[in-house]
C-alpha positions in Angstrom: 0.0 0.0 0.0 3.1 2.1 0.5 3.8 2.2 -2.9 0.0 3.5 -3.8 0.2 6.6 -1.4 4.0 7.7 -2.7 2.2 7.5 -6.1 -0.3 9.8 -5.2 1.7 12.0 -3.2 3.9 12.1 -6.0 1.5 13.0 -8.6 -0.4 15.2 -6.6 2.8 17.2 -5.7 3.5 17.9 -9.7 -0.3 19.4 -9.7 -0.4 21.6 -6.6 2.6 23.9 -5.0 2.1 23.5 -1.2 4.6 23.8 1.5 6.2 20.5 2.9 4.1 20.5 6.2 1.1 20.9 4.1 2.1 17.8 1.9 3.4 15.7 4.9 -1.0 16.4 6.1 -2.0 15.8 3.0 0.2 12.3 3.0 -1.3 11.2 6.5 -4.8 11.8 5.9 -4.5 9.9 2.4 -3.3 7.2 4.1 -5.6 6.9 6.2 -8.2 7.4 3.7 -6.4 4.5 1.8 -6.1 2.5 4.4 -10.2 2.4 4.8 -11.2 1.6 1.4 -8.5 -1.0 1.2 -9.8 -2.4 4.6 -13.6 -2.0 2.9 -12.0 -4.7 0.0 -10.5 -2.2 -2.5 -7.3 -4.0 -3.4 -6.6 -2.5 -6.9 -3.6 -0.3 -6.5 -4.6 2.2 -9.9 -8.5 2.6 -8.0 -7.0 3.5 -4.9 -4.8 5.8 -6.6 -7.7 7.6 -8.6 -9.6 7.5 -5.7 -6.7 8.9 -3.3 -6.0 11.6 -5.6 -9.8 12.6 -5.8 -10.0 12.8 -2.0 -6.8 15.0 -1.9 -8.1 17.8 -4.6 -11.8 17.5 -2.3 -9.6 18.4 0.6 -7.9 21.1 -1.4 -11.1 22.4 -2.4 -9.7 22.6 -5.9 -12.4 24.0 -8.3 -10.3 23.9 -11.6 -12.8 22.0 -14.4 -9.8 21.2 -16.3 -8.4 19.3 -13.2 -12.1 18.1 -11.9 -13.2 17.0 -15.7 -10.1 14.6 -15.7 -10.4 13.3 -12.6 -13.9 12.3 -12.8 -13.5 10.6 -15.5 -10.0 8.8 -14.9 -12.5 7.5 -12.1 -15.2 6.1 -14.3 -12.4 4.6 -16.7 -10.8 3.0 -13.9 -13.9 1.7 -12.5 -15.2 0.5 -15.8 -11.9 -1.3 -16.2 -12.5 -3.2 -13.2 -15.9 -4.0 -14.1 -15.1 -5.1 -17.3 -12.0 -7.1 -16.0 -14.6 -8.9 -14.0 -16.9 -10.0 -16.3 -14.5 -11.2 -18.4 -13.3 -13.4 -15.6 -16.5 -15.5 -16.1 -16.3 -18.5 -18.4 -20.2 -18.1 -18.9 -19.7 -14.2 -20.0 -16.6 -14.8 -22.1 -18.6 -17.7 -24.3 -21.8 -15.8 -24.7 -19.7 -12.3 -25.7 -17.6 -14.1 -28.4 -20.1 -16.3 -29.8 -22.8 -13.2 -30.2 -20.8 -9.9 -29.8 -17.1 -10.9 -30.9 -16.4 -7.2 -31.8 -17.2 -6.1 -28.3 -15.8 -8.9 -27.1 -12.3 -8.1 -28.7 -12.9 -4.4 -27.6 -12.9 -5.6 -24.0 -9.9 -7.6 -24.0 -8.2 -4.7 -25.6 -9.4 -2.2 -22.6 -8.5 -5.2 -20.0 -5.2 -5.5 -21.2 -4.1 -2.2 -21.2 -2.1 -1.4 -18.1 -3.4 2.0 -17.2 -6.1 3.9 -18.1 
């Protein structure tokens, strides 16, 4: 999980200018922030991440709809990543997809495989 928060506090730290107290906040309250949703079953180090990130620029009260557009929807490709890795992780799903929707099918494993979104 270490290696999810220096990532956030590493991108996070390119976006905003904040004094090192400030960050060294920032990092413990992401942590602990982290730290709940991977207790709540969140084990997906890039969700986290989007996630972690999202709760820093909240605490920030960043307003920028450059910044808020792309981080909204880095969420919902991340999430709908996961979903789709999901489904395609059942034999039933995977049979019915390629024998009736191969092109969506191919489309999915493309997305799936990709390693970040």
């Amino acid at each position: 999980m270490e290696a999810v928060i220096d990532r956030i506090m590493h991108t996070y730290d390119l976006l905003m200018n904040r004094s090192s107290a400030a960050s060294e906040d920032a990092r413990a309250k992401v942590t602990n922030y982290v730290a709940t949703l991977f207790a709540a079953g969140e084990k997906d180090p890039q969700r986290l991440a989007v996630c972690g990130l999202t709760y820093l620029r909240e605490l920030d009260g960043s307003s920028d709809p450059v910044k808020a557009g792309f981080t909204e929807n880095m969420m919902s490709l991340t999430c709908a990543r996961g979903y789709i890795k999901k489904l395609l992780n059942n034999a039933k799903v995977v049979r019915f997809l390629n024998a009736n929707y191969s092109d969506i099918f191919s489309g999915f494993e493309n997305i799936v495989a990709t390693e970040a979104v």
